[in-house]
N, C-alpha and C positions, 0 to 999 in steps of 0.2 A: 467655572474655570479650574475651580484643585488643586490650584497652588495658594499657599500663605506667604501671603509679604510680610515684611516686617513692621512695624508699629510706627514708622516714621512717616512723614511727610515728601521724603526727596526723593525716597524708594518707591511710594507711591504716585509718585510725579514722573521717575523715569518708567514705571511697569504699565501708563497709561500712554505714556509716547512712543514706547512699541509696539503696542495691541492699537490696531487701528480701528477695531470696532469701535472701540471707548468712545473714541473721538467724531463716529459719526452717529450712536447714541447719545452720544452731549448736545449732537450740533438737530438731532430730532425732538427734543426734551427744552434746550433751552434756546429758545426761539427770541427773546429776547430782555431788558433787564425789569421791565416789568410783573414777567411771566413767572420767574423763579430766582430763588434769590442766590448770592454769590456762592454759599455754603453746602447746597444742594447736589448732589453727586449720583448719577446713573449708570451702571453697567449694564453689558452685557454677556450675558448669563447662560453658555447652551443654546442659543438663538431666541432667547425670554428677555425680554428688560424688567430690571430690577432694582433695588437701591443695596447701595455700599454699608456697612457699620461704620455708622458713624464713630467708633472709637477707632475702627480701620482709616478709616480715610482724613479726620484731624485729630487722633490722639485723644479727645476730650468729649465729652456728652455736650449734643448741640443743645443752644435753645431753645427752647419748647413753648408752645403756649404758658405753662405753669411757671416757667423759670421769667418768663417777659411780666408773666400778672406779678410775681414776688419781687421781681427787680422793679414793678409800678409801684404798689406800694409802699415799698421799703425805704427806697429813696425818693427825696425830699426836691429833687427837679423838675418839673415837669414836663413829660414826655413829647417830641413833633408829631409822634403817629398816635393815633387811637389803638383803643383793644379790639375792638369792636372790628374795625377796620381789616387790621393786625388775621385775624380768626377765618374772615370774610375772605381776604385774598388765599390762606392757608388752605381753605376749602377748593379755591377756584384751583389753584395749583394741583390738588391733590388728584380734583375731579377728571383734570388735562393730563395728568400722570397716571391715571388710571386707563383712559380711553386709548394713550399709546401704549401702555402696557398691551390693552388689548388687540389692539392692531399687530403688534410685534406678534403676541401669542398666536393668533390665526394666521400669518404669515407663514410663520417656523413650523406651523400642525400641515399647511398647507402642503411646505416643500417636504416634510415629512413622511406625509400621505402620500407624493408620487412616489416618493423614493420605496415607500413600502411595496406600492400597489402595482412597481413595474412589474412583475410577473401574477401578478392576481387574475383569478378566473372568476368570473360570474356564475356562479352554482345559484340556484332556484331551487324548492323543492315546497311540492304540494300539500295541502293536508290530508293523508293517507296513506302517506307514500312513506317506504319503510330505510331506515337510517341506521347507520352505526354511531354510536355516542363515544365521543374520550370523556369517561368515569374513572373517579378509584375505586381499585380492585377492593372488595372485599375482605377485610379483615388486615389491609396494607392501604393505609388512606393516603402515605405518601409515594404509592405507585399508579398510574392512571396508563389506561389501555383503551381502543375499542370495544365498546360490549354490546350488545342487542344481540337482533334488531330489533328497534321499538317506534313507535310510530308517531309521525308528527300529527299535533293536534292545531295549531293556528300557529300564523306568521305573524308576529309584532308590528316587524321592519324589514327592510332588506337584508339585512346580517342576522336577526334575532329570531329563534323560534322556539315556540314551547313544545316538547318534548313528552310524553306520554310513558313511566314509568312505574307500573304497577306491582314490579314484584318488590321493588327498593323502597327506602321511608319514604323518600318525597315520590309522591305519586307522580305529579308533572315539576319538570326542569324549563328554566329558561336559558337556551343553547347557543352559543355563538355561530355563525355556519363552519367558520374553521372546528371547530370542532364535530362535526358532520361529515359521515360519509355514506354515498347511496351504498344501498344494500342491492345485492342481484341474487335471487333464489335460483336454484334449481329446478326447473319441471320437469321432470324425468317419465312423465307420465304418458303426457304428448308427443314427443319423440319415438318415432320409427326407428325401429331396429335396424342396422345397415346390412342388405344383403351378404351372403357369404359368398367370395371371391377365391374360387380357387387358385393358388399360387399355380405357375407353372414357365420356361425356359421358354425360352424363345431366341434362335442362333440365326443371325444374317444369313447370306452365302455372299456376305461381302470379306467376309469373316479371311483371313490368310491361315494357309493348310500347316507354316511353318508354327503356328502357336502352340499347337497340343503339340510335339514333337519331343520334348521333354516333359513331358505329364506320364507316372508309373501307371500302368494299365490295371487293372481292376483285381487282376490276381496278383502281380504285385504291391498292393495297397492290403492284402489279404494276408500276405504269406506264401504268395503259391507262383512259380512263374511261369512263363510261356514257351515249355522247351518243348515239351511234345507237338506243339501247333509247328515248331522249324523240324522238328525230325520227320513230320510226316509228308513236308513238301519240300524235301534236301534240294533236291537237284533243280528246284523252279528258285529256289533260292539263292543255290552257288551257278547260275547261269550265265554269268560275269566270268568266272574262272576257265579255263580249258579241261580238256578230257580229261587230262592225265591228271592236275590240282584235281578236281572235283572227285574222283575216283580214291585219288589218296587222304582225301577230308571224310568222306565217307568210310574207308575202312579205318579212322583213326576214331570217330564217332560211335562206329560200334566196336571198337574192341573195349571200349570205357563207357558200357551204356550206364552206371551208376552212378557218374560226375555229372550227367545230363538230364536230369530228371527233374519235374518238378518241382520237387518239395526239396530242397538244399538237407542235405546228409553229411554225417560226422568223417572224422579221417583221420588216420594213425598214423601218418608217419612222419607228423611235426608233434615235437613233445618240450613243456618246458615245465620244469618245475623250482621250487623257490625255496631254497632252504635258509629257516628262520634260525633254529636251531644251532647251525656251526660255524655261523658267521663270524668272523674274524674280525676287529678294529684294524684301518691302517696305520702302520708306523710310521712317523714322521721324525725321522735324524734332522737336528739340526747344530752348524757348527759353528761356534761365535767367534771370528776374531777381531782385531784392530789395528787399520794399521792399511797403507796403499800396499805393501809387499805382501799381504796377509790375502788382502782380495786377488792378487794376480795367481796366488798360489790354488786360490780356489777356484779360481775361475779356468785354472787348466784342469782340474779334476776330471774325469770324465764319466765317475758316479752320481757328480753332483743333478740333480733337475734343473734347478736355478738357480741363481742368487741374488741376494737383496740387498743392495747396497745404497746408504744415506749418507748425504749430504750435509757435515755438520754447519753450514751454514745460511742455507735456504731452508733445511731439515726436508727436502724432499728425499724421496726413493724414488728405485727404478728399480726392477726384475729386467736381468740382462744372462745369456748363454753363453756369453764369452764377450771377448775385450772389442772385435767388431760390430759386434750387436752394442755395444757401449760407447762407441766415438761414433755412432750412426745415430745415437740419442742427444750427442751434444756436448756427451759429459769426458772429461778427462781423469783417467783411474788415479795419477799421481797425486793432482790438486784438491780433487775434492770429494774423494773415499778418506772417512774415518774410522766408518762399523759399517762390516760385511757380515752378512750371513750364509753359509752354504745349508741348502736346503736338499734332503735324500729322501726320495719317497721307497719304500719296502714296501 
């Protein structure tokens, strides 16, 4: 259970009236007044029947054979019950207490055992037949791994087998099967080479003509384009145009046969160049006043870019160009201009 009660009697009278186990352990144990005597107490223990401490369960060490012979002796009454008797029954109880001990224990092993063995597989493995062992490694006794393969020698039982170990100290191991796993070799010897299979394309004619249509053609994927293939069939090409277009694309083609060529060529008469050198910073005027009459005066300027005007009570801004560009934002110059800035770019 794993919990501690306290040392009393009332505590352990209410912690057996909520655990309902207790109560059908008592009612399997004491079967009647004959059978066990008043003082006798049974838990149940992890699904185990067990006995209580007796200092747990009445605060005091019970009676015992030894304490019954000392209290015969000792006093000068004489006892209704024999010792003999006394000893006899102490036996038959214990013998009864034992036998459902055992019952409880094969029970609990029982429902244990499904609960383990719902996903368990039945592995077999012959003597000869080559295995992986979970050993510890080598020089690390608290790390354990797979190692072989090594080969089983005889099976016990159905889970046990002894195990064949010859390079380690213990020559043979006796293995649990979970600790077992088949081994599968390679025979690379027996194995046919897989023919060679030339790769090669193979295009439907279900295939649509519009798919390549944006695919670059082989000399452009190259470097090189297909202009001489159009200039040497102009006119099966401009067949669409009339006389007069076709005539005037042709004389416009050869007066510029060196934009049409091939191989893409340089050209002079676009030039830029970039000077690092004499670059100038831009200046940025800026002019602080305060004040609604202050912003109206700047806001007429007609040097100014923009200007920035805050709000000393929301503290927003707004960049505005003049006073329409300012009642189109929402804002009123009288009420709620504090600090303007006029901004000049040079």
């Amino acid at each position: 259970m794993g919990v501690k009660l306290p040392l009393t009697r009332d505590a352990l009278v209410q912690a057996q009236k909520d655990d309902a186990s207790l109560a059908t352990c008592f009612a399997a144990v004491v079967d009647g007044n004959d059978t066990c005597g008043k003082k006798q107490s049974y838990v149940l223990r992890n699904g185990l029947l067990v006995r209580n401490p007796t200092e747990l369960v009445f605060g005091h060490n019970v009676r015992g054979p030894l304490k019954v012979l000392q209290e015969q002796f000792m006093s000068g009454v004489p006892s209704d019950s024999n010792v003999l008797d006394f000893v006899s029954k102490c036996q038959a109880r214990l013998h009864r207490a034992t036998s459902l001990a055992r019952e409880a224990l094969s029970s609990s092993q029982g429902s244990m055992k499904k609960w383990f063995d719902r996903k368990a597989v039945v592995r077999r493995f012959e003597p000869g037949d080559q295995v992986l062992v979970l050993l510890p490694v080598p020089g690390s006794a608290l790390t354990a791994r797979f190692l072989g393969p090594y080969v089983v020698k005889q099976q016990v039982s159905d889970t046990d087998y002894i195990i064949l170990t010859p390079e380690r100290r213990k020559k043979t191991r006796l293995c649990h099967v979970n600790m077992l796993k088949p081994y599968f070799s390679r025979d690379t010897s027996t194995k046919e080479r897989p023919p060679e299979v030339s790769a090669s394309l193979v295009c439907s004619d279900g295939v649509p003509d519009d798919v390549f249509l944006n695919m670059p053609s082989g000399g452009q994927q190259n470097g090189r384009l297909s202009n001489s293939e159009f200039l040497s069939d102009v006119n099966g090409r401009l067949s669409y145009l009339s006389d007069d277009q076709r005539t005037d694309v042709i004389q416009l083609l050869q007066s510029f046969p060196t934009l049409f060529s091939d191989v893409p060529s340089c050209t002079n008469v676009w030039r830029h160049d970039i000077d690092w050198l004499r670059l100038l910073p831009r200046v940025v005027q800026k002019f602080l006043l305060c004040g609604p009459s202050s912003a109206s005066v700047l806001l007429k300027l007609p040097s100014l870019s923009f200007v920035v005007i805050v709000s000393p009570i929301t503290n927003q801004e707004v960049i505005t160009r003049g006073e329409e560009h300012l009642s189109r934002r929402g804002w009123t110059l009288l009420a709620a201009c504090e600090l303007c800035v006029g901004v000049e770019l040079s």
